[in-house]
C-alpha positions as a Markdown table, in Angstrom:
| # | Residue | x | y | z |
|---|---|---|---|---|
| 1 | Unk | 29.5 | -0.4 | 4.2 |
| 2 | Unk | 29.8 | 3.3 | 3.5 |
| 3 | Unk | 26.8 | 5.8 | 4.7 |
| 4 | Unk | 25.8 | 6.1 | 0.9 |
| 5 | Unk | 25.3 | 2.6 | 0.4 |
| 6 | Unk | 23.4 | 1.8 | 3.5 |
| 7 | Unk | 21.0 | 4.8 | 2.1 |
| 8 | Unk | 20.7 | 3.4 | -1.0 |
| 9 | Unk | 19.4 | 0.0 | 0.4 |
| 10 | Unk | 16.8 | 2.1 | 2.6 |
| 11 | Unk | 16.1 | 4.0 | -0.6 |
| 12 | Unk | 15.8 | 0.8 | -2.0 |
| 13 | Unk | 12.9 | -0.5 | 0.4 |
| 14 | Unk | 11.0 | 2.5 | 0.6 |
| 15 | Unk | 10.7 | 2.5 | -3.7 |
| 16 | Unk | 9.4 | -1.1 | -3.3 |
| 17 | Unk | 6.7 | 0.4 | -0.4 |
| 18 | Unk | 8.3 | -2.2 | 2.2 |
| 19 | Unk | 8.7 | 0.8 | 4.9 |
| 20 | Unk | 5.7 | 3.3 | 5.2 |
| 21 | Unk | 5.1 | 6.6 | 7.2 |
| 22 | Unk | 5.8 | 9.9 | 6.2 |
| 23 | Unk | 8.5 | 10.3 | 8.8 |
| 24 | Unk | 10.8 | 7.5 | 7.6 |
| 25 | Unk | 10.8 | 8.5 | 3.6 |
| 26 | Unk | 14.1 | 9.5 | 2.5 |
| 27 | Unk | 12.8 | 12.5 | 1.1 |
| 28 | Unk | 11.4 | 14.0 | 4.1 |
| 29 | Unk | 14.4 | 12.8 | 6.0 |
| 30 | Unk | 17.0 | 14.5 | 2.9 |
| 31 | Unk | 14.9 | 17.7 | 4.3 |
| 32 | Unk | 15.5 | 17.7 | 7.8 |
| 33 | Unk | 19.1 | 17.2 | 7.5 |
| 34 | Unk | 22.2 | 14.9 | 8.0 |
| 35 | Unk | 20.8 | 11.3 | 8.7 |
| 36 | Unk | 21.8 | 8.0 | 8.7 |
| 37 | Unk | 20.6 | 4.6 | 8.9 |
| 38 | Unk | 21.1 | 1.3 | 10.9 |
| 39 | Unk | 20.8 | -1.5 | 8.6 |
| 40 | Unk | 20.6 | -5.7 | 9.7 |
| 41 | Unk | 21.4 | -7.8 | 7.2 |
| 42 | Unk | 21.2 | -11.5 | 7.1 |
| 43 | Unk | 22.2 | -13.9 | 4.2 |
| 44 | Unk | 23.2 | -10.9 | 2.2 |
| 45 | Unk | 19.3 | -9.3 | 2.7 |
| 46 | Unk | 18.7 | -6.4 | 4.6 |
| 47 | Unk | 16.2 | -7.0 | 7.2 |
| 48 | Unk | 15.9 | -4.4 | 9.3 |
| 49 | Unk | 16.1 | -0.9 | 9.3 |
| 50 | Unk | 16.5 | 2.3 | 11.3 |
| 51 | Unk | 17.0 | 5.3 | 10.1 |
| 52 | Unk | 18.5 | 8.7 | 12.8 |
| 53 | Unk | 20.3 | 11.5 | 12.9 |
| 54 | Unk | 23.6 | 11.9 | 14.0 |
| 55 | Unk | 24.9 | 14.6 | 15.7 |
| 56 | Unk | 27.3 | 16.0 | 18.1 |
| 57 | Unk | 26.9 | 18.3 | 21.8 |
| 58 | Unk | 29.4 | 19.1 | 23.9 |
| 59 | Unk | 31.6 | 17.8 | 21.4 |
| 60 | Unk | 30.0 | 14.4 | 22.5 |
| 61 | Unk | 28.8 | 11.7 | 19.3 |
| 62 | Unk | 24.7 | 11.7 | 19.8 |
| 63 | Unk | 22.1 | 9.3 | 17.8 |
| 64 | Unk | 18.8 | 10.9 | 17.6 |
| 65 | Unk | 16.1 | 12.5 | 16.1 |
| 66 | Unk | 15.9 | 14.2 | 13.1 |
| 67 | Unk | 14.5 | 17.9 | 13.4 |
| 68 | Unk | 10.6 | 18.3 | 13.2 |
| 69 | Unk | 10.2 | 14.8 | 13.0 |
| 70 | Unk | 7.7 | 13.6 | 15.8 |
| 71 | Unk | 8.6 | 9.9 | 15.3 |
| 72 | Unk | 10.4 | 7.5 | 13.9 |
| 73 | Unk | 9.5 | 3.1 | 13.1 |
| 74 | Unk | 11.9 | 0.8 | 13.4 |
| 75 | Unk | 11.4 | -1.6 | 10.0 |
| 76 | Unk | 11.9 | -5.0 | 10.3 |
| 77 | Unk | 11.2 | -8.0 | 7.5 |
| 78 | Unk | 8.6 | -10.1 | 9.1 |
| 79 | Unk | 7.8 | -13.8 | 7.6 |
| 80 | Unk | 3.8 | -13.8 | 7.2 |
| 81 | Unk | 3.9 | -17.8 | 8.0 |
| 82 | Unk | 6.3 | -17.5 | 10.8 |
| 83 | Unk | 5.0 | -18.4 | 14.6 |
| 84 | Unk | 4.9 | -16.1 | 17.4 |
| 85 | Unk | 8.2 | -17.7 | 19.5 |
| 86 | Unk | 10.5 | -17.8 | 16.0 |
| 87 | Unk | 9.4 | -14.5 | 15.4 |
| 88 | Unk | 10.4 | -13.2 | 19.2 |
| 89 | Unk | 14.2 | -14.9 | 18.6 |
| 90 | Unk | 14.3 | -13.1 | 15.0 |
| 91 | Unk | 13.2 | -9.6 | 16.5 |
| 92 | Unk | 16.1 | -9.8 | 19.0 |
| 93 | Unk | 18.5 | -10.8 | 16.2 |
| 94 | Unk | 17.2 | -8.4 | 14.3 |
| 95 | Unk | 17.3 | -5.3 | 16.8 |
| 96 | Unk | 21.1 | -6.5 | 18.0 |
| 97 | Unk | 22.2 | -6.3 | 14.7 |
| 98 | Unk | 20.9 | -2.6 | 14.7 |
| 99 | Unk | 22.4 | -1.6 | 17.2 |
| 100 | Unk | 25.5 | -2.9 | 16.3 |
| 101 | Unk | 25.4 | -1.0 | 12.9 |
| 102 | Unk | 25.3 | 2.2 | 14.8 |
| 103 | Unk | 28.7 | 4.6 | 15.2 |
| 104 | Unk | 30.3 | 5.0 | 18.2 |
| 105 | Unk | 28.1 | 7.3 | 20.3 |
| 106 | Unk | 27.9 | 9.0 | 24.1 |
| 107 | Unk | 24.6 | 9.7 | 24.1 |
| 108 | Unk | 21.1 | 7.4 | 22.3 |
| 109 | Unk | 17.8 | 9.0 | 22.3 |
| 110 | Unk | 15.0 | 7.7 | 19.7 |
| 111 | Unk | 11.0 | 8.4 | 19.7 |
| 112 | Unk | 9.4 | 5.1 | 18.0 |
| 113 | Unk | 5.7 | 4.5 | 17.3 |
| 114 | Unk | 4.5 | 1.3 | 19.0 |
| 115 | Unk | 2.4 | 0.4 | 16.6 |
| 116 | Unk | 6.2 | -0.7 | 14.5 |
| 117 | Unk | 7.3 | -3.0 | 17.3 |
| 118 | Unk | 5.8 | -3.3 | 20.9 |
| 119 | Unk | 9.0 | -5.5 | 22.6 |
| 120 | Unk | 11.6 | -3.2 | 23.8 |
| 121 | Unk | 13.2 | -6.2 | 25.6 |
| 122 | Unk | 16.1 | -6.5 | 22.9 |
| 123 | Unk | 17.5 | -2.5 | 23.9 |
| 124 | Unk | 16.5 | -3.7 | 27.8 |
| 125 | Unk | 19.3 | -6.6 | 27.2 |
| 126 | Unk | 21.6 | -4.4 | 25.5 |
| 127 | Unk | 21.9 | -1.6 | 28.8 |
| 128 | Unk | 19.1 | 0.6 | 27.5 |
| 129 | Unk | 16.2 | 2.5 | 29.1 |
| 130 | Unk | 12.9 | 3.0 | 28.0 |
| 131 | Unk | 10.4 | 6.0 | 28.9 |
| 132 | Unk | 6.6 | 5.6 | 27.8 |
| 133 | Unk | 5.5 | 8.8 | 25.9 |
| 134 | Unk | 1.7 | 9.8 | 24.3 |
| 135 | Unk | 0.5 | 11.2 | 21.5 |
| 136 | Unk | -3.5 | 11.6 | 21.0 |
| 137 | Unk | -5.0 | 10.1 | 18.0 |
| 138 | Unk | -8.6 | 10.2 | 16.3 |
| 139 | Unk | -10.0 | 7.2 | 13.8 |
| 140 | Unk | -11.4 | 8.2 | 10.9 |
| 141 | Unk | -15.6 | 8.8 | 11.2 |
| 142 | Unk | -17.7 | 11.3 | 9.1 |
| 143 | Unk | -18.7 | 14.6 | 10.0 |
| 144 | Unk | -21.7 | 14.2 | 12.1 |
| 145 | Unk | -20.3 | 11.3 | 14.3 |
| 146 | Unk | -16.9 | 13.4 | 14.7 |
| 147 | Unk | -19.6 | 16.4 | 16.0 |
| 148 | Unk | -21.1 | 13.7 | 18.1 |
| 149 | Unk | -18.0 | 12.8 | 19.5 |
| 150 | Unk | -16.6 | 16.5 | 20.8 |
| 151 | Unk | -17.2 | 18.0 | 23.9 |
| 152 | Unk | -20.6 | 19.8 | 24.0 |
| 153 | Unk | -18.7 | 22.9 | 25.8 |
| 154 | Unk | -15.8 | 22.5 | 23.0 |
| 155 | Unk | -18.3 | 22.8 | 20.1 |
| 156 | Unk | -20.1 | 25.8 | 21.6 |
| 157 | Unk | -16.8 | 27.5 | 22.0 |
| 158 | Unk | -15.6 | 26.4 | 18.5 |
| 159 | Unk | -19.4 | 27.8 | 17.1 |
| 160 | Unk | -18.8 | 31.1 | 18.8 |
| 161 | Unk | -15.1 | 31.3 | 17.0 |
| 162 | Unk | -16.1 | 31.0 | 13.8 |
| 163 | Unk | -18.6 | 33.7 | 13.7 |
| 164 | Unk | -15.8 | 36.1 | 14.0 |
| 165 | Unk | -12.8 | 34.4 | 12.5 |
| 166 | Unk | -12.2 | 33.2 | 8.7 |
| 167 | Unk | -9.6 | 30.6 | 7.6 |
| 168 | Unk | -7.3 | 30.7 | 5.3 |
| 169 | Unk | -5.2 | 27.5 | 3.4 |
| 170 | Unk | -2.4 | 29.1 | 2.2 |
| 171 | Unk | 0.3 | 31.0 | 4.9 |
| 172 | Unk | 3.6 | 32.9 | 4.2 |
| 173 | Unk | 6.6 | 30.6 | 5.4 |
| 174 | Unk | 8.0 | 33.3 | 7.1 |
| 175 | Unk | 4.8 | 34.7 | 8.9 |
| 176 | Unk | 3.6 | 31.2 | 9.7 |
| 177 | Unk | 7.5 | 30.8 | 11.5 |
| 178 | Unk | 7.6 | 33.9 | 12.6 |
| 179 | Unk | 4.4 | 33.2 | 14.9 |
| 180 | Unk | 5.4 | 29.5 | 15.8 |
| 181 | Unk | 9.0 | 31.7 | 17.6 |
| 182 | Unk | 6.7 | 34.1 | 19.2 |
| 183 | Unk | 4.8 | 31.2 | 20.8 |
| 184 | Unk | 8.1 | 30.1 | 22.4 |
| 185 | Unk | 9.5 | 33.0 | 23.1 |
| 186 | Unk | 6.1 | 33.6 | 25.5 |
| 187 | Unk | 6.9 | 30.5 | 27.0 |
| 188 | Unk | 10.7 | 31.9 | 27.7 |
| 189 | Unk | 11.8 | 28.6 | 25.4 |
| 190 | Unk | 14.1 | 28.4 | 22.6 |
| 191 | Unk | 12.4 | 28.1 | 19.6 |
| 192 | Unk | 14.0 | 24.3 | 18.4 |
| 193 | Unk | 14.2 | 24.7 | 14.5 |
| 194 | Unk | 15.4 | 27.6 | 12.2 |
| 195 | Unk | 13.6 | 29.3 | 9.4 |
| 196 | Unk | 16.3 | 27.5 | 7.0 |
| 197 | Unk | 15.2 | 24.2 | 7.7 |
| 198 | Unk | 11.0 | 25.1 | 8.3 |
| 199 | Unk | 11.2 | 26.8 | 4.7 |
| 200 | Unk | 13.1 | 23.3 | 3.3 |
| 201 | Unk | 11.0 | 21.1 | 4.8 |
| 202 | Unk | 7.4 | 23.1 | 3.7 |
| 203 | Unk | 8.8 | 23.6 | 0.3 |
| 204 | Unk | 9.1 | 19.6 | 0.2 |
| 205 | Unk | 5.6 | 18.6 | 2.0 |
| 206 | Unk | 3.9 | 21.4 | -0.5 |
| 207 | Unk | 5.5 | 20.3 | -3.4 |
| 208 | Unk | 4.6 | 16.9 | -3.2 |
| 209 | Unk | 1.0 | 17.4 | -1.7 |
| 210 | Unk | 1.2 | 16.3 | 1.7 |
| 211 | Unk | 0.4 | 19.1 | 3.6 |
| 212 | Unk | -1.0 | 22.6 | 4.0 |
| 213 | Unk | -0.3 | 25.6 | 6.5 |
| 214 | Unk | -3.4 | 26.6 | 7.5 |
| 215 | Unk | -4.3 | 30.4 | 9.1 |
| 216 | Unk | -7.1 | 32.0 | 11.3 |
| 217 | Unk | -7.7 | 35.8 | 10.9 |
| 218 | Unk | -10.1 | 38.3 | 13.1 |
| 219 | Unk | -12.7 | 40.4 | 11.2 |
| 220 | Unk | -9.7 | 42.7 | 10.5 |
| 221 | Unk | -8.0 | 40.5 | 8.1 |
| 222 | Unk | -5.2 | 39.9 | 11.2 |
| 223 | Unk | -3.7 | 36.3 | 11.3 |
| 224 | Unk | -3.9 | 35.3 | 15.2 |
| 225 | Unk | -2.8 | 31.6 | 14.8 |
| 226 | Unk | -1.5 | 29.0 | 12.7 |
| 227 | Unk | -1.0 | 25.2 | 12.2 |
| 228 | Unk | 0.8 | 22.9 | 10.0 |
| 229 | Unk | -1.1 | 19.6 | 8.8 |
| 230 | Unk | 0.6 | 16.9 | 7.4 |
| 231 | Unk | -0.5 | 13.7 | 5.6 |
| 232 | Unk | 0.8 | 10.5 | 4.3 |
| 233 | Unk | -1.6 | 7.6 | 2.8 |
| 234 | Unk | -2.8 | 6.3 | 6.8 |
| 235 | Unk | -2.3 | 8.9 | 8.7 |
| 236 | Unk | -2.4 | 13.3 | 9.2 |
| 237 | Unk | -0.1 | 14.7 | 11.4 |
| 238 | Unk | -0.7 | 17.8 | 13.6 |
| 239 | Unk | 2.6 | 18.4 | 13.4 |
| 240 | Unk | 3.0 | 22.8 | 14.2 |
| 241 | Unk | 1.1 | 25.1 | 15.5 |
| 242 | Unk | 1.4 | 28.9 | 17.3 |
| 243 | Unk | -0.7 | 32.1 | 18.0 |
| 244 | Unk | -0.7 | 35.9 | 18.3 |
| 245 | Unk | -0.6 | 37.2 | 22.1 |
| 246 | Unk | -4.1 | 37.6 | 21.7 |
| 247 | Unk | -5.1 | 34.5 | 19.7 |
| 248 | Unk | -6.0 | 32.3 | 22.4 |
| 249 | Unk | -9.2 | 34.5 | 23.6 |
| 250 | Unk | -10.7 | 34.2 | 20.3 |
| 251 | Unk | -10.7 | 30.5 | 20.4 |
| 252 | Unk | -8.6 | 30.4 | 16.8 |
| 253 | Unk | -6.2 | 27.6 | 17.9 |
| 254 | Unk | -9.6 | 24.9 | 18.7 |
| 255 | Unk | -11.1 | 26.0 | 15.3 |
| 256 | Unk | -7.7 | 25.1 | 13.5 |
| 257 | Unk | -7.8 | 21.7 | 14.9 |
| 258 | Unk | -11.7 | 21.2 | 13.8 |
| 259 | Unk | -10.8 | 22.5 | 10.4 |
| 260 | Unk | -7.4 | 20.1 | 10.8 |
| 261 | Unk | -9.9 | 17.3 | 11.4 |
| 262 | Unk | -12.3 | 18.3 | 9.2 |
| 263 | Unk | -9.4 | 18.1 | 6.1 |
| 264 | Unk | -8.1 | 14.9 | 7.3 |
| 265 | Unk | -11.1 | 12.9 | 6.9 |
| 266 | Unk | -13.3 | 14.7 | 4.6 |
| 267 | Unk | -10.9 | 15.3 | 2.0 |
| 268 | Unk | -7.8 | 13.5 | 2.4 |
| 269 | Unk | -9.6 | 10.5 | 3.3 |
| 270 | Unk | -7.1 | 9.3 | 5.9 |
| 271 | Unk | -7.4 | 6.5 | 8.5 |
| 272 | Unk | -6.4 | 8.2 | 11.5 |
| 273 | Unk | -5.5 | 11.9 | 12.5 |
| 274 | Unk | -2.4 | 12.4 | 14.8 |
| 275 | Unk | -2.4 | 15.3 | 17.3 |
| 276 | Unk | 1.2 | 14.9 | 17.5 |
| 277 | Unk | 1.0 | 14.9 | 21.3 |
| 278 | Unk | 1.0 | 16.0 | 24.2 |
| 279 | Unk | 2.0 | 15.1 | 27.5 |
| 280 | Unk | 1.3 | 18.9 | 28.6 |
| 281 | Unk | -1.6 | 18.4 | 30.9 |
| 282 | Unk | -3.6 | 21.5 | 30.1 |
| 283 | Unk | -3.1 | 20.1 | 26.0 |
| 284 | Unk | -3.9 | 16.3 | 26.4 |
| 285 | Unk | -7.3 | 18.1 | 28.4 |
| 286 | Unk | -8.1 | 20.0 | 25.4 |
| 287 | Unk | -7.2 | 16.5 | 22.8 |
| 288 | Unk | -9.5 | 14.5 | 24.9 |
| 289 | Unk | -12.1 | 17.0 | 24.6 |
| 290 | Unk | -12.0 | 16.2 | 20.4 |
| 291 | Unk | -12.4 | 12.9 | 21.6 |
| 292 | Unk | -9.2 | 11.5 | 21.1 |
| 293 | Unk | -7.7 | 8.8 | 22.6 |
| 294 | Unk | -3.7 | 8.5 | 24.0 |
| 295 | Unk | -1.3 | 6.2 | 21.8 |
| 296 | Unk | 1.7 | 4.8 | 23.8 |
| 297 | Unk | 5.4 | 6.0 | 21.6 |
| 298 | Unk | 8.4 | 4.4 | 23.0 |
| 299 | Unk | 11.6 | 6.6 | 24.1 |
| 300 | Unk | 14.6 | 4.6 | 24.2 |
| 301 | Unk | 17.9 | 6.0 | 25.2 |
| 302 | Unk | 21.6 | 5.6 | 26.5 |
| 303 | Unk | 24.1 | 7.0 | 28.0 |
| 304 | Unk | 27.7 | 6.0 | 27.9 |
| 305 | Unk | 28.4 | 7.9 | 31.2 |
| 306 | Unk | 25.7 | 8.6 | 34.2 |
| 307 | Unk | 26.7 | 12.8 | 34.2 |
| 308 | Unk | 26.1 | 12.6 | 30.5 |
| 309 | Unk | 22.2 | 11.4 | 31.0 |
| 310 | Unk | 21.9 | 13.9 | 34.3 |
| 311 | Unk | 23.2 | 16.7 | 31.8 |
| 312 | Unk | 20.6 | 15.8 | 29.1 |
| 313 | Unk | 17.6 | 15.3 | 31.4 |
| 314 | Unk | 18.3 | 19.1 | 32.9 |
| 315 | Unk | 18.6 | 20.4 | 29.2 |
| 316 | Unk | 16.0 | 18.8 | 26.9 |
């Protein structure tokens, strides 16, 4: 089956609303580049899918990640009536016959959210590895009992930055990138997307009204931080964010995630918001002081050759 077609059936799914999340749409996959997908088919029906980018470093065949894309769900078609042990055979079947549908590769590294499938066991089987990762996630409450459930020293310092900063919903592409680099550079890291594909992939989340860039500015009109909030149906996504050199003193980057939340249940009406991470110490300190709570994603990955997957620990 040629790379068209197997879209086309993926396409396919997603039009009848069989595979959810923002992250797996075709359209926000079209904008973060070349991708692919892995498709298991049984009695002529697909079954499962997977969808990834494929790629190439050091002139070596990779299966990952597509760019700015925090996660990925592996889709698989479920029987409602069927019993837990049939339904552990038909996930490995399943799973096997993803992997088989993938190219020839030297090096597999995929981000799935648990919450899609919680038994790894099939990739264990099949010689691959698995390393638990965290995001931080909020359920939906209402204003007061998401007040209620902040840190008493976070809402004092959010308080004192809002008396001297303003926000603003609407942020230049270029300024909002421009600050996102800066925050790299500080951190003497290479910033891991161009302007080219940020620009292609906020044109497609604006134009289809599932997500804003939202901006902090001093009392001299100056923007000293930024964030990106994204939205499907369930869930927001904090999926960007950066500040000026001298944002972080004014406390702009907390008040973006308040105002963040305060979007995400108040007016988008959304189940759960999605801090998009981290396993940073100092920024899991700060999500746990909104009161959110770690969610276990799944890293699963391969190498063909031991030097390749010492190579790609020392770089990533």
């Amino acid at each position: 089956m040629s790379r068209e077609e197997r879209k086309q059936h993926y396409i396919s799914l997603c039009e009848k609303g069989k595979i959810l999340g923002l992250f797996m749409q075709p359209w926000w996959l079209d904008t973060t580049g070349d991708w692919d997908v892995a498709l298991a088919i049984r009695n002529d029906q697909v079954v499962g899918a997977m969808p990834y980018a494929p790629g190439k470093r050091w002139g070596i065949r990779t299966v990952g990640m597509p760019a700015l894309t925090h996660h990925l769900r592996i889709w698989m078609d479920k029987p409602p009536d069927i019993s837990d042990h049939k339904w552990l055979t038909r996930e490995k079947q399943i799973i096997w016959l993803l992997i088989d549908d993938l190219p020839a590769y030297g090096y597999f590294s995929m981000v799935f959210e648990e919450r899609s499938f919680n038994n790894w066991l099939p990739f264990h089987w099949k010689g691959f590895r698995q390393e638990m990762r965290y995001t931080f996630v909020i359920d939906r409450m209402e204003e007061e009992a998401l007040d209620q459930h902040i840190n008493r020293n976070l809402k004092r310092n959010i308080k004192e930055a809002s008396a001297g900063l303003t926000i603003q919903r609407q942020v230049d592409a270029k300024t909002f990138y421009e600050m996102c680099s800066n925050t790299y550079k500080r951190q003497k890291m290479d910033m891991p997307y161009s302007f080219t594909l940020f620009s292609n992939v906020d044109a497609a989340v604006l134009s289809r009204g599932n997500g804003i860039k939202l901006g902090a500015c001093d009392l001299r009109g100056k923007l000293v931080a930024v964030a990106f909030l994204l939205w499907d149906n369930d869930r927001a996504y904090y999926l960007l964010a950066g500040d000026d050199v001298g944002g972080r003193d004014t406390g702009a980057s907390i008040l973006l995630c308040r105002e963040a939340l305060r979007i995400a249940f108040e007016e988008k009406k959304v189940n759960t918001f999605d801090f998009c991470g981290s396993m940073l110490e100092s920024i899991s300190d700060i999500r746990r002081q909104f009161g959110a709570r770690p969610e276990p994603l799944m890293k699963i990955f391969k190498a063909r050759y031991k030097w390749l997957e010492v190579l790609y620990s020392l770089t990533r």
